[in-house]
Backbone bond lengths (Angstrom), bond angles and torsions (degrees), N, CA, C in turn:
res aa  C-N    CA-C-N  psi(-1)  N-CA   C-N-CA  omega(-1)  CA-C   N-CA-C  phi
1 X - - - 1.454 - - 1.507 108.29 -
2 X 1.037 126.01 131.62 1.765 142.76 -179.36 1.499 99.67 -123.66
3 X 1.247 115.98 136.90 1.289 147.26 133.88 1.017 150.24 -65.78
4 X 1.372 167.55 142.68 1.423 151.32 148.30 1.521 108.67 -169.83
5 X 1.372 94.85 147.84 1.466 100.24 166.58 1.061 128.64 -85.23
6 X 1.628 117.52 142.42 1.439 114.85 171.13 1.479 105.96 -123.80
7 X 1.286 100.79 155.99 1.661 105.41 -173.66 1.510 105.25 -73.97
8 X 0.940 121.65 -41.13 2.082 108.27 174.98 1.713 112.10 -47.37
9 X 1.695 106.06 -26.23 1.474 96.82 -157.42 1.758 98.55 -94.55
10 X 1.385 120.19 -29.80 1.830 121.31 173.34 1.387 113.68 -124.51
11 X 0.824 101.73 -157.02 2.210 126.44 -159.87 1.501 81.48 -123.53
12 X 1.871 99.98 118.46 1.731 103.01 163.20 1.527 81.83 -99.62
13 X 1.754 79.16 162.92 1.889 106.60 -161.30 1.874 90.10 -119.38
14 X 1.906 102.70 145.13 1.527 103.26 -171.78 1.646 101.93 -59.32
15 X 1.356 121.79 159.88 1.395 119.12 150.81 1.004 128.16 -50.28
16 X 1.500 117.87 136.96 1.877 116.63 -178.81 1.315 111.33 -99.60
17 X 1.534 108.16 129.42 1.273 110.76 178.95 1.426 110.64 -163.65
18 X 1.165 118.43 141.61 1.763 122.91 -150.18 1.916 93.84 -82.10
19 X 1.350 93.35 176.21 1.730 102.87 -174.64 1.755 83.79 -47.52
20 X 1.275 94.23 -179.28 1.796 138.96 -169.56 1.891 95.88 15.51
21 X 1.308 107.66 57.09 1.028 111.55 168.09 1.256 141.28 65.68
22 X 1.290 100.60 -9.33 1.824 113.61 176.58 1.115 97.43 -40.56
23 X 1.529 119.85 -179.99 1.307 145.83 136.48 1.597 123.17 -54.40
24 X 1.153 124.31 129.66 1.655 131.75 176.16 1.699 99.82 -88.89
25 X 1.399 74.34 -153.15 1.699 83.37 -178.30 1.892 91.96 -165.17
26 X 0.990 106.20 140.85 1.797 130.06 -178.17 1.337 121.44 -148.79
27 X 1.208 116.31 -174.31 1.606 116.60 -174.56 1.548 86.55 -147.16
28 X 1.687 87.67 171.18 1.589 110.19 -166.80 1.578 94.21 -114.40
29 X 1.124 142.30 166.01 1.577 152.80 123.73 1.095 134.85 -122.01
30 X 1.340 106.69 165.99 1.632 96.54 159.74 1.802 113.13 148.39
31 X 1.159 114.17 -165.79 1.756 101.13 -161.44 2.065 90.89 -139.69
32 X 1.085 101.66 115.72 1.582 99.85 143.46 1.147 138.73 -73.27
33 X 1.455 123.33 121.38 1.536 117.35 174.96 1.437 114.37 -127.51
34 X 1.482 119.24 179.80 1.331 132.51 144.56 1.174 121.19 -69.92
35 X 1.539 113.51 119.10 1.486 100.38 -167.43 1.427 94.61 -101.26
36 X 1.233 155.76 77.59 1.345 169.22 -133.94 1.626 100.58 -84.64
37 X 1.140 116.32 -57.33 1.381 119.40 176.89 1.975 125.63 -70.10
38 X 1.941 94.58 -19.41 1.391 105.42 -178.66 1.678 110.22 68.33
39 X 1.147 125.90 25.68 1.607 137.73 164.68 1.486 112.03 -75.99
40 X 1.116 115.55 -15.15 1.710 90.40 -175.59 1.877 117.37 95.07
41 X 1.308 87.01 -18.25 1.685 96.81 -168.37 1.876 102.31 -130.31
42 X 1.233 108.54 151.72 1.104 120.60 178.76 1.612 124.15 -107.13
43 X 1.031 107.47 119.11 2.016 129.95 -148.84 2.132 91.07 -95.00
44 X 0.923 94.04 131.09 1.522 118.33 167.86 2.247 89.26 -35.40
45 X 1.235 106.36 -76.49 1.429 107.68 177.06 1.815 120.94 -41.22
46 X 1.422 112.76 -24.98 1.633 104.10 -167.42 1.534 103.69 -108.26
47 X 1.936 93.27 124.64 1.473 102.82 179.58 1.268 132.56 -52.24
48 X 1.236 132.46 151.11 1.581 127.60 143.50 1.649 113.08 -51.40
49 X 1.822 98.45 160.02 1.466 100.37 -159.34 1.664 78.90 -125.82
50 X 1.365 118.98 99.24 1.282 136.21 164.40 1.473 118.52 -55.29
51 X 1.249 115.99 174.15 1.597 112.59 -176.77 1.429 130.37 26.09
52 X 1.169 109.56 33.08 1.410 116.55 172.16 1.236 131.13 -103.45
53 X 1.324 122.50 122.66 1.792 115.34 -163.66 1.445 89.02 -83.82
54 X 1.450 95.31 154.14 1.804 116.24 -176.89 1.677 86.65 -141.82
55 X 1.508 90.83 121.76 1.739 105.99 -164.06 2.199 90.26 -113.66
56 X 0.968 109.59 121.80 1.792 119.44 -167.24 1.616 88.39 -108.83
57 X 1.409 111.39 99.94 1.792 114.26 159.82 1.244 101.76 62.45
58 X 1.480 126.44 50.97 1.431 123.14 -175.57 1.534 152.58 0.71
59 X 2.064 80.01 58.29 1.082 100.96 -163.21 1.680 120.29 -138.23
60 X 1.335 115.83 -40.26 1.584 161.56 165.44 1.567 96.43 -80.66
61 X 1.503 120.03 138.30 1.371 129.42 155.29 0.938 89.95 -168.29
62 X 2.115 95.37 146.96 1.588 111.18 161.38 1.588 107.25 -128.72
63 X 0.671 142.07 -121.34 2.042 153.45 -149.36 1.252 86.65 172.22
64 X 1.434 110.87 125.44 1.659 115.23 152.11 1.366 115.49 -78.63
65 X 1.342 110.60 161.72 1.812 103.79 179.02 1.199 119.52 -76.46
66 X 1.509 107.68 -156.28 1.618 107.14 156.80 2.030 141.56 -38.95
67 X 1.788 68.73 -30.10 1.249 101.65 -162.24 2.025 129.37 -97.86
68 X 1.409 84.59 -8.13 1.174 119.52 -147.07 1.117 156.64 38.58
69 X 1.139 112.40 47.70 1.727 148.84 -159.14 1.358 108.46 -98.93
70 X 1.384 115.19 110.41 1.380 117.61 -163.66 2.233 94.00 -111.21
């Protein structure tokens, strides 16, 4: 299973980065599912996709849960 974002499918967010330009610091979220219907949107009926590594700029990874909540 692969992932990725594409810009037609969400809202990119500005870069975070503290006054005079440093680097910030933020967090990521979010839920894997089955999108069963292929809408884009996630239906009361379509599961989370548990145990799934979600690899961020091949660099960052976590395991989604049960639930698939990374």
């Amino acid at each position: 299973l692969s992932a990725r974002f594409e810009a037609i499918g969400g809202t990119p967010s500005p870069r975070v980065a503290a006054v005079g330009g440093r680097s910030g610091t933020g967090s990521i979220a979010g839920t894997l599912f089955f999108d069963e219907n292929r809408d884009g949107k996630r239906q009361p009926t379509e599961r989370g996709a548990g145990g799934v590594t979600v690899l961020l700029d091949g660099r960052q990874m976590q395991v989604t849960d049960a639930e698939g909540r990374f």
